[in-house]
C-alpha positions in Angstrom: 82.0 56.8 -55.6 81.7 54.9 -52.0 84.3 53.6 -50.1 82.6 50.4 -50.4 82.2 50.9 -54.6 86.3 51.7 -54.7 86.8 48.3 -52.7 84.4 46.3 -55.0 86.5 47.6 -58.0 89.4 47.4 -56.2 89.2 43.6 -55.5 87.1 42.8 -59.5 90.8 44.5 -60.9 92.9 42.4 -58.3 90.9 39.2 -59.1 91.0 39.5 -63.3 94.7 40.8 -63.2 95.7 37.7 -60.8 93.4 35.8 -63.8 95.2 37.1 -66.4 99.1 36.7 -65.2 98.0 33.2 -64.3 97.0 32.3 -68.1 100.0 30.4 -69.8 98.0 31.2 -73.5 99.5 34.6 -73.4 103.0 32.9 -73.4 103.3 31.7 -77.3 103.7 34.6 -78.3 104.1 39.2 -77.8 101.1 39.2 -80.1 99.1 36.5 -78.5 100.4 38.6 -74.7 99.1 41.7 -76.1 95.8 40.5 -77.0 94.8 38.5 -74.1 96.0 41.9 -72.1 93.9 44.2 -74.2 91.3 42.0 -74.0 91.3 41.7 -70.3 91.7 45.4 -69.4 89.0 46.4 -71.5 86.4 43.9 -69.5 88.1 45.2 -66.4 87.3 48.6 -67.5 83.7 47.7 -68.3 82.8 46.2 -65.0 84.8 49.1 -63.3 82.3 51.2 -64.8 79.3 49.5 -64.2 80.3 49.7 -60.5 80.9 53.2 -60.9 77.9 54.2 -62.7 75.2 52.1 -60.6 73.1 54.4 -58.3 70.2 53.7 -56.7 67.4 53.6 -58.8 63.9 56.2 -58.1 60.7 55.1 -59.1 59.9 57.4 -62.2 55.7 56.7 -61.4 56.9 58.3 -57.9 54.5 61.6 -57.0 56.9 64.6 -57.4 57.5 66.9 -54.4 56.5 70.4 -56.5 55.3 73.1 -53.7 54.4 76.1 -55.7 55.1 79.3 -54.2 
């Protein structure tokens, strides 16, 4: 992962967590807390990855470099 990749999750955790403790729903209730958190960490945790797991993608019609020996 990039520096620039860490900052990009960095600031998508900062801005959903801010999201979430800014929600007054979550205050009826522990159940209704604990929901809205699990819910919230586990989209956190798929954009994370998404950011983690993009890479720069190769043309697969691309000639290959093969030099036989």
């Amino acid at each position: 992962m990039t520096q620039k990749e860490i900052e990009r999750a960095t600031a998508l955790f900062k801005e959903k967590l801010t999201t979430w403790c800014n929600n007054k729903e979550k205050e009826n209730s522990a159940y209704e807390y604990e929901k809205t958190y699990v819910e919230t960490m586990q989209k956190i945790e798929k954009e994370v990855l998404q950011i983690m797991t993009e890479t720069k993608a190769k043309s697969r019609n691309a000639k290959k470099k093969f030099k036989p020996v």
